[in-house]
N, CA, C and O atoms as CSV, one atom per row, in Angstrom:
chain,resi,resn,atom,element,x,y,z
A,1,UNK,N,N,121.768,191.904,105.646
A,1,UNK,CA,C,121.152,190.788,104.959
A,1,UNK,C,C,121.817,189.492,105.408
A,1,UNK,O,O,123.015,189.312,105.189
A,2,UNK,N,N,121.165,188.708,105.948
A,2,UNK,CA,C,121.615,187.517,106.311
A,2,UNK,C,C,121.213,186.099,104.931
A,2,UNK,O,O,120.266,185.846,104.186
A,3,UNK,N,N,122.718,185.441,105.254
A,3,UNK,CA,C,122.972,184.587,104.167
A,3,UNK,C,C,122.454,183.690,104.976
A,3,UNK,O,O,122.651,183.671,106.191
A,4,UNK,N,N,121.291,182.356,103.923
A,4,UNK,CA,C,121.263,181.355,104.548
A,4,UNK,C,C,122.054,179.924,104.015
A,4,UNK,O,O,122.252,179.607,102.842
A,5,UNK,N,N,122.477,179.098,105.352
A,5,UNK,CA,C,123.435,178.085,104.773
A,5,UNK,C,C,122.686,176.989,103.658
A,5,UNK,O,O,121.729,176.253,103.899
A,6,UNK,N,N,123.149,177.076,102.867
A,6,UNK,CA,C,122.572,176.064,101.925
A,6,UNK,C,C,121.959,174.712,102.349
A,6,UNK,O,O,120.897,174.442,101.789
A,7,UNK,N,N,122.414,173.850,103.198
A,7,UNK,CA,C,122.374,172.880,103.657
A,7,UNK,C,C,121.013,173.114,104.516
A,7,UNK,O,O,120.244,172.192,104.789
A,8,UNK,N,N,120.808,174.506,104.918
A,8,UNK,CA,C,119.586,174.253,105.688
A,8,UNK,C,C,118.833,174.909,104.800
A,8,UNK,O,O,117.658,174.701,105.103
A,9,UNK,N,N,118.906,175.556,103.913
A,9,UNK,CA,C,117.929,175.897,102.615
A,9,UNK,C,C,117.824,174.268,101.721
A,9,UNK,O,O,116.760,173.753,101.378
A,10,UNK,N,N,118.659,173.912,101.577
A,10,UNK,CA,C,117.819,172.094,101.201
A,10,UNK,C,C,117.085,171.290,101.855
A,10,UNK,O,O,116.196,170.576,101.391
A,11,UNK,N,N,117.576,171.414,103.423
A,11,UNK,CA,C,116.546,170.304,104.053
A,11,UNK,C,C,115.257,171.416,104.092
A,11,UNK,O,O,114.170,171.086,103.617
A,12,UNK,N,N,115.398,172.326,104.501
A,12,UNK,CA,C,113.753,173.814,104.282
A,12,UNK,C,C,112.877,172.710,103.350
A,12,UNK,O,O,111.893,172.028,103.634
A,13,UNK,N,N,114.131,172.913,101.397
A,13,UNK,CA,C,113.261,172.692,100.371
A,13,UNK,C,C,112.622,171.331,100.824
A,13,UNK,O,O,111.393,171.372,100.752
A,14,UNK,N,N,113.240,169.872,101.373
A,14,UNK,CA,C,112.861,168.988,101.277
A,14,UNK,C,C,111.640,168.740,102.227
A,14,UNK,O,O,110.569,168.271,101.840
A,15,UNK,N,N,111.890,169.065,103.364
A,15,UNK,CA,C,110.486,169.003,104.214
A,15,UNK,C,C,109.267,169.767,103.478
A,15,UNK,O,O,108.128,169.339,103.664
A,16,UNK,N,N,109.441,170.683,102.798
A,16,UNK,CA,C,108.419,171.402,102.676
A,16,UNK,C,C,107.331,170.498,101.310
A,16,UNK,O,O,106.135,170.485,101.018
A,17,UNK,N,N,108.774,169.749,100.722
A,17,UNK,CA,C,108.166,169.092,99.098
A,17,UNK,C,C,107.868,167.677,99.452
A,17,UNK,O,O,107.348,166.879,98.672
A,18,UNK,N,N,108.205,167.429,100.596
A,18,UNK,CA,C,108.642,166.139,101.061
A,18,UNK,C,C,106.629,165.334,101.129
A,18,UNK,O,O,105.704,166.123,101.326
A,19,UNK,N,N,106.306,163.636,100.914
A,19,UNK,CA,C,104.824,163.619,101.408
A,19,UNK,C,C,104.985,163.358,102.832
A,19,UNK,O,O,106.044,163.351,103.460
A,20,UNK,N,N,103.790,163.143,103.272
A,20,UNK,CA,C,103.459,163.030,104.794
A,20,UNK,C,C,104.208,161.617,104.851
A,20,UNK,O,O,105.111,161.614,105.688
A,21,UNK,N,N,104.037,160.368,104.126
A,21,UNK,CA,C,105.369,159.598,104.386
A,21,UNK,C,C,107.072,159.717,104.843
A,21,UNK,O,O,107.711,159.234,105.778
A,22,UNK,N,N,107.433,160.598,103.702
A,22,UNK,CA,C,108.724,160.907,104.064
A,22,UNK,C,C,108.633,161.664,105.091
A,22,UNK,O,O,108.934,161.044,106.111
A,23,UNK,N,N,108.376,162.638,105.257
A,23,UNK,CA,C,108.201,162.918,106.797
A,23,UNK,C,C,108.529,162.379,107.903
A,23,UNK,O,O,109.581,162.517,108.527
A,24,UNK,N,N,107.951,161.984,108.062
A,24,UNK,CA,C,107.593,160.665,109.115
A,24,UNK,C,C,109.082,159.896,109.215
A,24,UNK,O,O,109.735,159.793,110.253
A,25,UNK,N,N,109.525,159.304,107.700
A,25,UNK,CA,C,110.484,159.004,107.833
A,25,UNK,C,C,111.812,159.812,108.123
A,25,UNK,O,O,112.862,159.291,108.500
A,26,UNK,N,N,111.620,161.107,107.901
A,26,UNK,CA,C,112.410,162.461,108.491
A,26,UNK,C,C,112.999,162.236,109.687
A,26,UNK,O,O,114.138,162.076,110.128
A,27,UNK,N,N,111.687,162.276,110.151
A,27,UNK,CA,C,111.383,162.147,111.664
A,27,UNK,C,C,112.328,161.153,112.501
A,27,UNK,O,O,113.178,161.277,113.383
A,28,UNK,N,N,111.829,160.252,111.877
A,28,UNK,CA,C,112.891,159.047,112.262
A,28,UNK,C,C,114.253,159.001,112.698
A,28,UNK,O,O,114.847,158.711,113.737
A,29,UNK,N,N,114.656,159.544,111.080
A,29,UNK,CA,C,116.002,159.694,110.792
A,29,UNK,C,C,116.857,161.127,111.989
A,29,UNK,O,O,118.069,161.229,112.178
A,30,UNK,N,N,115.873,161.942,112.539
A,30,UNK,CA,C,116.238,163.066,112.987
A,30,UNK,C,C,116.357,162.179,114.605
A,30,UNK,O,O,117.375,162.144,115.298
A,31,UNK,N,N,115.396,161.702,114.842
A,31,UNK,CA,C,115.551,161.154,116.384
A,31,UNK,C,C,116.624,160.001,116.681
A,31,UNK,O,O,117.227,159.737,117.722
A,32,UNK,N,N,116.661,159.341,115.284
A,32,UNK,CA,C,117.582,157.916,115.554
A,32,UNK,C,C,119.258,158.941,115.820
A,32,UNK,O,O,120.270,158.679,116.469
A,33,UNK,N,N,118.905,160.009,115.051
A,33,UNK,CA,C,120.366,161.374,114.553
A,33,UNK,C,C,120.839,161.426,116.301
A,33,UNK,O,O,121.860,160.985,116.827
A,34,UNK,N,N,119.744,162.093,116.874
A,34,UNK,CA,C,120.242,163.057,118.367
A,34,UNK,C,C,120.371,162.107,119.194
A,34,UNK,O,O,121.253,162.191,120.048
A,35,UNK,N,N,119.312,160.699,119.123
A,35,UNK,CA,C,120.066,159.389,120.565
A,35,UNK,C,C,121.363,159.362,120.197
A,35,UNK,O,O,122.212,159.608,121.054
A,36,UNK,N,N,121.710,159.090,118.996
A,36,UNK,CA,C,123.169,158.653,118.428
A,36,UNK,C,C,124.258,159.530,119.259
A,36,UNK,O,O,125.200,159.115,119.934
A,37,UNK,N,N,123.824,160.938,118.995
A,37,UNK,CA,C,124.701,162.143,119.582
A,37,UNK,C,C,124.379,161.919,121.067
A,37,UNK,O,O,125.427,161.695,121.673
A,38,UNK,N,N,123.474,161.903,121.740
A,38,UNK,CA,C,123.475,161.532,123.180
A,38,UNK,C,C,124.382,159.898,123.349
A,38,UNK,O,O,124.354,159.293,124.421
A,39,UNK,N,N,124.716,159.660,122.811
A,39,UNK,CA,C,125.598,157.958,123.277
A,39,UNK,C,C,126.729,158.802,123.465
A,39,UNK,O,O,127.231,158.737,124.587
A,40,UNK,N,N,127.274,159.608,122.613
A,40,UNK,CA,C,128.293,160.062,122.562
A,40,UNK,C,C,129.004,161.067,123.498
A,40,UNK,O,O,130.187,161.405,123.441
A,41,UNK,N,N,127.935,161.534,124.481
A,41,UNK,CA,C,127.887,162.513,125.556
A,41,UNK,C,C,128.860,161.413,126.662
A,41,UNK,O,O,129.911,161.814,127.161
A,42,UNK,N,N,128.252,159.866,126.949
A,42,UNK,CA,C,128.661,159.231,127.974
A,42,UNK,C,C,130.220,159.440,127.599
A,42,UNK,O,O,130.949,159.545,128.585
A,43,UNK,N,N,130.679,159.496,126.680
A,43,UNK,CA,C,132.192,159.318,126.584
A,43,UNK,C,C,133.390,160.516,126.310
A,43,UNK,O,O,134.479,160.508,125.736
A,44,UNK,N,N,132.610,161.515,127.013
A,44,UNK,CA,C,133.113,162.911,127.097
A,44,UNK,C,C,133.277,162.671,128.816
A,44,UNK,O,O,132.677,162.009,129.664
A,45,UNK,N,N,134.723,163.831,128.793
A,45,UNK,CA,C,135.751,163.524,129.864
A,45,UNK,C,C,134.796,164.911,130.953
A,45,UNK,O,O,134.648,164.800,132.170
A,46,UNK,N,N,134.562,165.455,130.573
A,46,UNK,CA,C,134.059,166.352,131.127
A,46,UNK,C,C,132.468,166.207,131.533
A,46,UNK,O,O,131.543,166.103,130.727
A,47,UNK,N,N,132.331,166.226,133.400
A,47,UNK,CA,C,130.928,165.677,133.304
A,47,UNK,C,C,129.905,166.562,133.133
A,47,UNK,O,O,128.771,166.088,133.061
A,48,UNK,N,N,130.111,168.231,133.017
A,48,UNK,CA,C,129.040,168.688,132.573
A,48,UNK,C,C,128.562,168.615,131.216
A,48,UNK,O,O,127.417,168.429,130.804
A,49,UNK,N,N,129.837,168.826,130.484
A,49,UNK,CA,C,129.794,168.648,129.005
A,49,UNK,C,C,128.972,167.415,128.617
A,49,UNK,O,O,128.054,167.536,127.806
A,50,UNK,N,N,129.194,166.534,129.029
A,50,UNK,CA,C,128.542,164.898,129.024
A,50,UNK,C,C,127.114,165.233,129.329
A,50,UNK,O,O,126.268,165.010,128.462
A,51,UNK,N,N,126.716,165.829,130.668
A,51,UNK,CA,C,125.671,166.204,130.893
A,51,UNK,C,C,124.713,166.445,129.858
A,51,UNK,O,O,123.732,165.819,129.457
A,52,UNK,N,N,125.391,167.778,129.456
A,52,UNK,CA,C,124.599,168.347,128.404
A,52,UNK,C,C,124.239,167.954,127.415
A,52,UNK,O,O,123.085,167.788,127.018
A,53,UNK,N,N,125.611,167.688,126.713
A,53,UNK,CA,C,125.232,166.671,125.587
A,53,UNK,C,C,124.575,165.674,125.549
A,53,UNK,O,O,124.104,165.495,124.426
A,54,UNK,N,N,124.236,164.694,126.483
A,54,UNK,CA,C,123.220,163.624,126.413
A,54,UNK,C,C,121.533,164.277,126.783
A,54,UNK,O,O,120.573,163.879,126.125
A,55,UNK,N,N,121.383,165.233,127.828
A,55,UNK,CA,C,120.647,165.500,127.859
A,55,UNK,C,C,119.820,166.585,126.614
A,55,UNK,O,O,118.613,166.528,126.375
A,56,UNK,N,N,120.560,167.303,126.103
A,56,UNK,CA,C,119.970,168.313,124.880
A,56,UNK,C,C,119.605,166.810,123.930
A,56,UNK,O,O,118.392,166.743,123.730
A,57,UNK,N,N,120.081,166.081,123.557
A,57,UNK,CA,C,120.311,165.585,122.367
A,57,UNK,C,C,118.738,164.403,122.948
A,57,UNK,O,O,117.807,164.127,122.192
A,58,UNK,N,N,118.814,164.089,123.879
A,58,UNK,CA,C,117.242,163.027,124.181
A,58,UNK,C,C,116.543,164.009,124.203
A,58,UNK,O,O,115.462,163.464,123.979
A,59,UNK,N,N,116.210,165.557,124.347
A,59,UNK,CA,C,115.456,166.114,124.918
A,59,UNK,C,C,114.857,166.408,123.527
A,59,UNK,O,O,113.637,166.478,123.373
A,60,UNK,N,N,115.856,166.602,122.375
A,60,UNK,CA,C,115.322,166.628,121.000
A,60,UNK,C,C,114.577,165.187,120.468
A,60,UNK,O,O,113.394,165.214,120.130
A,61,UNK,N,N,115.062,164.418,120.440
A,61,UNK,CA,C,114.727,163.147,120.055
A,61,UNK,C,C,113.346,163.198,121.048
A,61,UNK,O,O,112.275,163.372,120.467
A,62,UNK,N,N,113.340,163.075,122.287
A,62,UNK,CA,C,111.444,163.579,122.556
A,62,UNK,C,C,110.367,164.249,122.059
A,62,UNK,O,O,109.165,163.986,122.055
A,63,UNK,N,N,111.246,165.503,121.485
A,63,UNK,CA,C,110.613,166.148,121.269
A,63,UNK,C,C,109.849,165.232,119.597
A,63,UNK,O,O,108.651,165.039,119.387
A,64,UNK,N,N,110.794,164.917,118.856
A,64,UNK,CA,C,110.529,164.557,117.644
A,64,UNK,C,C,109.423,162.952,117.978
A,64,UNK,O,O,108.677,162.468,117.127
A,65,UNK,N,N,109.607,162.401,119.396
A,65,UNK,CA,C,108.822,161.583,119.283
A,65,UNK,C,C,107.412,161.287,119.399
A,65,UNK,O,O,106.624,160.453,118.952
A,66,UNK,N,N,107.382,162.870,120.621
A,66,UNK,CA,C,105.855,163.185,121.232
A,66,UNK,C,C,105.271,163.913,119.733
A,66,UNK,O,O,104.119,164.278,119.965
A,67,UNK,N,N,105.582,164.187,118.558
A,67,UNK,CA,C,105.372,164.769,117.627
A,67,UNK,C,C,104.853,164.169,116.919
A,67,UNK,O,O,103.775,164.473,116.410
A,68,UNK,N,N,105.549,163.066,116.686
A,68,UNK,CA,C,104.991,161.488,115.927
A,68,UNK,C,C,103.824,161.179,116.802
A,68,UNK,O,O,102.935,160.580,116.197
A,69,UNK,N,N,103.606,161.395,117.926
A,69,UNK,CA,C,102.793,160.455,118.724
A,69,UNK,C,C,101.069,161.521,118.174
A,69,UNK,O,O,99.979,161.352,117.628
A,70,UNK,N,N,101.880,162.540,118.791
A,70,UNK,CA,C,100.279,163.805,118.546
A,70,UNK,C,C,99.753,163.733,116.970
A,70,UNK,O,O,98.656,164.056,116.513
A,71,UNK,N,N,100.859,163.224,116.341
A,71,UNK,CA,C,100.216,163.287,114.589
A,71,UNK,C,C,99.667,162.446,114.116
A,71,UNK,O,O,99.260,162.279,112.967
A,72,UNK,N,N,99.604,161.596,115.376
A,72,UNK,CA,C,98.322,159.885,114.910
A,72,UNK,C,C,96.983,160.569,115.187
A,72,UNK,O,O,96.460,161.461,115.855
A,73,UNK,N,N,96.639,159.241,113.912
A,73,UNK,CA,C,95.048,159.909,113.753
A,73,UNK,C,C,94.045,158.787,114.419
A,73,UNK,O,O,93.437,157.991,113.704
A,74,UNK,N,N,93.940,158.796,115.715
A,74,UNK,CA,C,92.734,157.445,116.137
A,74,UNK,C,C,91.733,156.903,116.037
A,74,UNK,O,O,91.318,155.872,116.566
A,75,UNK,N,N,91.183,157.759,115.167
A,75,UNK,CA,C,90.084,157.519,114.788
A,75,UNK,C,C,90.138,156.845,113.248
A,75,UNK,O,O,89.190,156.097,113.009
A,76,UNK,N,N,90.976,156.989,112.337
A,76,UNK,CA,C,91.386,156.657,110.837
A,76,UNK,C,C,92.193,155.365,111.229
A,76,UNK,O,O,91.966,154.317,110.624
A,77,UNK,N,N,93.087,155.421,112.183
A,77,UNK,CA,C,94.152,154.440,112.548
A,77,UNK,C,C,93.746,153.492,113.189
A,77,UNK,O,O,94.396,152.449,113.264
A,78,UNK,N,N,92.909,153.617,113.617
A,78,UNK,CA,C,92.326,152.034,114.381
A,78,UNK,C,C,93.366,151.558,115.596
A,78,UNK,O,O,93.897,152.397,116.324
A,79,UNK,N,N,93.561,150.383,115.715
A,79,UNK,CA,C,94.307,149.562,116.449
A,79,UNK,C,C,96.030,150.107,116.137
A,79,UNK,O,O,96.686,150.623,117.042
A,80,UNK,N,N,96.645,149.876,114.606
A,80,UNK,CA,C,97.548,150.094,114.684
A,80,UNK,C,C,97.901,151.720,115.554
A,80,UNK,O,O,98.705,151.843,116.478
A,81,UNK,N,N,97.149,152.706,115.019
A,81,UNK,CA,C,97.605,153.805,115.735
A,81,UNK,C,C,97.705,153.558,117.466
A,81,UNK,O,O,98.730,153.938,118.033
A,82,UNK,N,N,96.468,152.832,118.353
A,82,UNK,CA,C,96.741,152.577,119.612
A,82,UNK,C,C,97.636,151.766,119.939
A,82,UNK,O,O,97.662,151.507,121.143
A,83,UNK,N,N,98.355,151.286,119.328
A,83,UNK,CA,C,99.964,150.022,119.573
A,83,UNK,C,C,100.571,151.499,119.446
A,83,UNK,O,O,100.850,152.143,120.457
A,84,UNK,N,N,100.797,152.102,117.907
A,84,UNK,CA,C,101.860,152.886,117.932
A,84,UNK,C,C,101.882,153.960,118.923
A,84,UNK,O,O,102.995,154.218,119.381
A,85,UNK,N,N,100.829,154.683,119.378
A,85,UNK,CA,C,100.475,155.495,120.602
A,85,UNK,C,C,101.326,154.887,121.534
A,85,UNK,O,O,102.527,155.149,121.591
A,86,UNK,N,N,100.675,153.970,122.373
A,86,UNK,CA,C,101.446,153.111,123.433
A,86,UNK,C,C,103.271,153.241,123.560
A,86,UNK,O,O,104.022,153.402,124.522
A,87,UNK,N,N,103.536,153.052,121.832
A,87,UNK,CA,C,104.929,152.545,121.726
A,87,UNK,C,C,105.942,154.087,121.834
A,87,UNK,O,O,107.075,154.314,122.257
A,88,UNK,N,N,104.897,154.909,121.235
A,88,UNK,CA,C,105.665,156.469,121.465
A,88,UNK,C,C,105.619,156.779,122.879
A,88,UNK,O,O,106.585,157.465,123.212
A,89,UNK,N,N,104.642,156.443,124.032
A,89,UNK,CA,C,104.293,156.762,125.413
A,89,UNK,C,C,105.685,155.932,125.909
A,89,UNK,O,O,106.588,156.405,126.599
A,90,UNK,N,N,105.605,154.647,125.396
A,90,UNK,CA,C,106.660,153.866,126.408
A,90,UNK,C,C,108.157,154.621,125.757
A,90,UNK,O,O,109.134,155.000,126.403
A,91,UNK,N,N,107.972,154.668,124.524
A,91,UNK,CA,C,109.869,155.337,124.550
A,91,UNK,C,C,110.427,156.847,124.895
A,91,UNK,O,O,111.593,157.240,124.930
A,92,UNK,N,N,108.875,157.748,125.201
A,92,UNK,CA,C,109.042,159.022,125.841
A,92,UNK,C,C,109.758,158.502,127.500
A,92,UNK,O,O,110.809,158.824,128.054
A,93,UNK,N,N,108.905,157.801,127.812
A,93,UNK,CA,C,109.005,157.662,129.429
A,93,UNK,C,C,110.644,156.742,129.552
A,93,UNK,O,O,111.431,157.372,130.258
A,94,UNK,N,N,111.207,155.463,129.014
A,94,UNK,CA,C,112.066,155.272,128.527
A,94,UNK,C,C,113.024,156.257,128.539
A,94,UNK,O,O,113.782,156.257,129.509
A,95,UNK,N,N,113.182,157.166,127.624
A,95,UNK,CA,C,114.368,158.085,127.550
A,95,UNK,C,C,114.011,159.192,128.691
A,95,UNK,O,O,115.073,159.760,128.946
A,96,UNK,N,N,113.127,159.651,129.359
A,96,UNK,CA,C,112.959,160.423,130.444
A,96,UNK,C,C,113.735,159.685,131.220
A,96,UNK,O,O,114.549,160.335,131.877
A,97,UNK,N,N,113.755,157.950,131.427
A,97,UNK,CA,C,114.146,157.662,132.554
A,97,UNK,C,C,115.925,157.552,132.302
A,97,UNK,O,O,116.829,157.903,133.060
A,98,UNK,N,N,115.974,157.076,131.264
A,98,UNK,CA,C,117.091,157.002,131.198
A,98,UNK,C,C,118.394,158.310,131.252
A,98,UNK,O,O,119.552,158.207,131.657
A,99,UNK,N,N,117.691,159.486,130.693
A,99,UNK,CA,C,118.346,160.897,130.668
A,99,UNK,C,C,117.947,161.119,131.998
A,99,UNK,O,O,119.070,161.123,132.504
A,100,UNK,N,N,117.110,161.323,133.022
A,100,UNK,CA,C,117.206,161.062,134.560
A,100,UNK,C,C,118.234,160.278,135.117
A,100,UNK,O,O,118.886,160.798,136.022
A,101,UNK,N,N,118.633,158.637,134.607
A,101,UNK,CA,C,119.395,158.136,135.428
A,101,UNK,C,C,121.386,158.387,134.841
A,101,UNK,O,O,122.482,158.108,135.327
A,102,UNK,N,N,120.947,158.962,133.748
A,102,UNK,CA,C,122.333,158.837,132.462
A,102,UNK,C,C,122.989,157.520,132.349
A,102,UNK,O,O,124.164,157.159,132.405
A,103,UNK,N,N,121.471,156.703,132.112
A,103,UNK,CA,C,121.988,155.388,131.600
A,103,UNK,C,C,121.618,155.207,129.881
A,103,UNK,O,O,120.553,155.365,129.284
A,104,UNK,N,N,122.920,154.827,129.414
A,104,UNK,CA,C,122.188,154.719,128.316
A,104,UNK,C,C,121.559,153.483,127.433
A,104,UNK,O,O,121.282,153.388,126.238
A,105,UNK,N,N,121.468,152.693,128.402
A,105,UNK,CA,C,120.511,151.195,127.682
A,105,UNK,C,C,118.798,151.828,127.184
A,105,UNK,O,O,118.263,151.520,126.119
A,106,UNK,N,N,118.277,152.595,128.068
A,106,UNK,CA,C,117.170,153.227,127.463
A,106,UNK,C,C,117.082,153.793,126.360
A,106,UNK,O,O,116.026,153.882,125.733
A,107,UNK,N,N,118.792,154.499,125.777
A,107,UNK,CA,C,118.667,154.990,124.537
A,107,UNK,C,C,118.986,153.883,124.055
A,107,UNK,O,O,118.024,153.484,123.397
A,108,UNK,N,N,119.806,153.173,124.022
A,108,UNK,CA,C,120.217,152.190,122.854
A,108,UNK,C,C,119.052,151.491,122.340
A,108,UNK,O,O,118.832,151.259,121.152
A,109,UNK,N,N,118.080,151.067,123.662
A,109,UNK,CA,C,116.624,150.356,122.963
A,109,UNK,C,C,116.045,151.147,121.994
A,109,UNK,O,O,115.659,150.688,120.919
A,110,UNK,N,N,115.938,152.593,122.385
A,110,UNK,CA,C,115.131,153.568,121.594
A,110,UNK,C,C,115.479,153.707,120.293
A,110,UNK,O,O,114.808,154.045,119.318
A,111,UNK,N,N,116.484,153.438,120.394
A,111,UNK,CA,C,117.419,153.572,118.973
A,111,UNK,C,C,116.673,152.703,118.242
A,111,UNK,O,O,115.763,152.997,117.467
A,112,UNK,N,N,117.234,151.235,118.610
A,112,UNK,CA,C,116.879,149.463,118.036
A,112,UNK,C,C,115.307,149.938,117.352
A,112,UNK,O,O,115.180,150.119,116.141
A,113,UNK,N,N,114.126,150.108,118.366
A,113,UNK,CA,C,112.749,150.824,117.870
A,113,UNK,C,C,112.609,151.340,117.109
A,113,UNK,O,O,111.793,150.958,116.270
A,114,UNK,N,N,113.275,152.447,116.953
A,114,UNK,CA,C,113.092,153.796,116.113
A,114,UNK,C,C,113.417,152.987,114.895
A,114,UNK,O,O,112.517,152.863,114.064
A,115,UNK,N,N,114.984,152.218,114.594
A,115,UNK,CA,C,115.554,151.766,113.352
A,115,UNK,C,C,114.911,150.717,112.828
A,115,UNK,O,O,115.325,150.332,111.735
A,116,UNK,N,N,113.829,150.039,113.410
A,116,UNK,CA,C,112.909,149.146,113.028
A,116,UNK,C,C,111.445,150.140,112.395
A,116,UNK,O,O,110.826,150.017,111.338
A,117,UNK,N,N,111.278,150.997,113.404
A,117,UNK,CA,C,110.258,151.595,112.406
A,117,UNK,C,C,110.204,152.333,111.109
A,117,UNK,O,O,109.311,152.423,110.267
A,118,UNK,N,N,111.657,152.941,111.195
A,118,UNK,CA,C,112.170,153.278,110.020
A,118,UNK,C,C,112.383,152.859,108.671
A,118,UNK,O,O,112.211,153.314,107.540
A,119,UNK,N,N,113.036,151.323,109.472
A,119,UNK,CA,C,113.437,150.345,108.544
A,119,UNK,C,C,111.927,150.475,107.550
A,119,UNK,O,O,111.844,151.115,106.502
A,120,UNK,N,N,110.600,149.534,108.331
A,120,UNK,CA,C,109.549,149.426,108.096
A,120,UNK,C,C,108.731,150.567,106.861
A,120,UNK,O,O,108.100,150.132,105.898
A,121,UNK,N,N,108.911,152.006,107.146
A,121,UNK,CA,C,108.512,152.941,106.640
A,121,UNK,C,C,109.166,152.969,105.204
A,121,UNK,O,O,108.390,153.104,104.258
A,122,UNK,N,N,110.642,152.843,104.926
A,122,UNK,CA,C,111.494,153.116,104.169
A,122,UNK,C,C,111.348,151.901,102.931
A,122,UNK,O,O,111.742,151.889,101.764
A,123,UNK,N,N,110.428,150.674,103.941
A,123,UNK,CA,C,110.482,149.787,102.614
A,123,UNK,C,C,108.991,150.240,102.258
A,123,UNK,O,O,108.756,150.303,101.051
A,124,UNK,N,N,107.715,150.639,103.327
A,124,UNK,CA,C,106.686,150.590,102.713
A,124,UNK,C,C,106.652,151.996,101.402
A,124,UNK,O,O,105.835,151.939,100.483
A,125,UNK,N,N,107.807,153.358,101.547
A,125,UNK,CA,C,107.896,154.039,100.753
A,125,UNK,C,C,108.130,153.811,99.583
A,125,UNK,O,O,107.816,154.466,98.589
A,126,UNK,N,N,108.927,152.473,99.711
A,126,UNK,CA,C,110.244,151.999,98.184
A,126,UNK,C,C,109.015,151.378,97.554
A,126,UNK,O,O,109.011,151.425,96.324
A,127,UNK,N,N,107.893,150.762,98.179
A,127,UNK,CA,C,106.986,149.584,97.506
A,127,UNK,C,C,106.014,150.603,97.191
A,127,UNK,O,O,104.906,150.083,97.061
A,128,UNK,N,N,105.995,151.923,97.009
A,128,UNK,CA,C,104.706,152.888,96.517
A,128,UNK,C,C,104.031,153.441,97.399
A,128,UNK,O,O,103.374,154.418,97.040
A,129,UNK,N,N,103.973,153.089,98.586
A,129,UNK,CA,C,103.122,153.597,99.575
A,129,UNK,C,C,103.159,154.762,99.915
A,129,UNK,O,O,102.410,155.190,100.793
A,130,UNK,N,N,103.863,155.360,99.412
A,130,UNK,CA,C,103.902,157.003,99.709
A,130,UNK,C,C,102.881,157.792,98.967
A,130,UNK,O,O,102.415,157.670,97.834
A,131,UNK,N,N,102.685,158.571,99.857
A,131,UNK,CA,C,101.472,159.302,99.592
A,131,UNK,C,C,101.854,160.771,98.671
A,131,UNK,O,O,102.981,161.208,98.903
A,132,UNK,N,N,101.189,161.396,97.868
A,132,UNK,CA,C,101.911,162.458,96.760
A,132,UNK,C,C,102.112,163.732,97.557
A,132,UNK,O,O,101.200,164.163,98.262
A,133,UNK,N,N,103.319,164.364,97.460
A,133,UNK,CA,C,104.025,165.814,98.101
A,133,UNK,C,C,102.981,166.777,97.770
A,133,UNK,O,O,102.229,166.978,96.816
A,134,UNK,N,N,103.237,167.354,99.031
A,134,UNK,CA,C,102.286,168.350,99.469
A,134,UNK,C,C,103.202,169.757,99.815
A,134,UNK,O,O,103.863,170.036,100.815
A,135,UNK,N,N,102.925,170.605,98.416
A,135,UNK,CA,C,104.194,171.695,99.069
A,135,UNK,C,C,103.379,172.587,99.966
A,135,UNK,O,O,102.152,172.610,99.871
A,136,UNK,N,N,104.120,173.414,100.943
A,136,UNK,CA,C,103.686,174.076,101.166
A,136,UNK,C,C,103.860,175.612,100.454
A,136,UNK,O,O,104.919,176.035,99.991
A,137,UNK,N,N,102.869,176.172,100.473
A,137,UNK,CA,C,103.001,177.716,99.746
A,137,UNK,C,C,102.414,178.868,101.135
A,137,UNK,O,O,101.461,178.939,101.911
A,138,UNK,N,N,103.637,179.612,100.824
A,138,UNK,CA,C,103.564,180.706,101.203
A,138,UNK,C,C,103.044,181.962,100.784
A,138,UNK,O,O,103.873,182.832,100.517
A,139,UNK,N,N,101.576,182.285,100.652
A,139,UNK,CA,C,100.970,183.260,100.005
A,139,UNK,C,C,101.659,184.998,100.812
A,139,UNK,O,O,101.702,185.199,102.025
A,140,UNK,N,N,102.067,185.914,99.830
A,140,UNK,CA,C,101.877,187.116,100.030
A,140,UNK,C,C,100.960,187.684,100.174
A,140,UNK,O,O,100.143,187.208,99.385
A,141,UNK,N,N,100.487,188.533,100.766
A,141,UNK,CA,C,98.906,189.285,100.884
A,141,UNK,C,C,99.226,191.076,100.735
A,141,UNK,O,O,99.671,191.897,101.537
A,142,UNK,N,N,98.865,191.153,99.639
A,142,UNK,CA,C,99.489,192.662,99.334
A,142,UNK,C,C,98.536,193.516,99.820
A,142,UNK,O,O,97.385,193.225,99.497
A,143,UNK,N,N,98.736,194.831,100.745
A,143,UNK,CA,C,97.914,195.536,101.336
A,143,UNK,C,C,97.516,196.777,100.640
A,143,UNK,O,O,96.700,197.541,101.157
């Protein structure tokens, strides 16, 4: 029987109770998380270690961004969704280039972005804009 760590049985509970706002702002918080940990790769003495670490850690933060990007709705979203489209395309390609060159001014911008959209999200949540939690349920199907 495997024990699970609490810490990841809370964030489980919270994504799952969490609305499609917080989410989003999840999201955020998870990608602004792994650039952070990729800055931290440049200053490891060891250059594979460095390697890795910058590269795993953008490769997550992509991942979390092309995620954001596929979960716009273009047709509901109008204009803003095609800016924000654009803005997820340019900071994918951005951190591709930059985890290609292991420079990290591409992350630091990505960062600045990300903590502005965040920022943005976190006040439109505080002012009501959040939309009501959506749990998910896990039905049993007894045979």
């Amino acid at each position: 029987m495997r024990i699970e760590n609490p810490w990841q049985s809370y964030r489980k509970i919270a994504t799952q109770t969490a609305s499609s706002g917080q989410l989003v702002q999840m999201l955020f918080e998870g990608a602004i998380r792994f650039l952070q940990c990729s800055l931290k790769g440049f200053s490891l003495d060891d250059p594979a270690e460095s390697n890795q670490t910058v590269s795993n850690n953008v490769i997550r933060a992509q991942a979390i961004i092309q995620e954001l990007n596929q979960s716009l709705n273009m047709e509901a979203g109008g204009e803003f969704a095609s800016t924000m489209r654009r803005l997820y395309d340019y900071l994918d390609w951005r951190l591709q280039q930059s985890n290609m060159r292991k420079d990290p001014a591409g992350i630091e911008e990505a960062i600045s972005r990300l903590a502005v959209l965040h920022g943005a999200w976190t006040e439109m949540l505080q002012s009501g804009g959040a939309m009501a939690p959506v749990p998910q349920l896990e039905l049993a199907v007894a045979s």
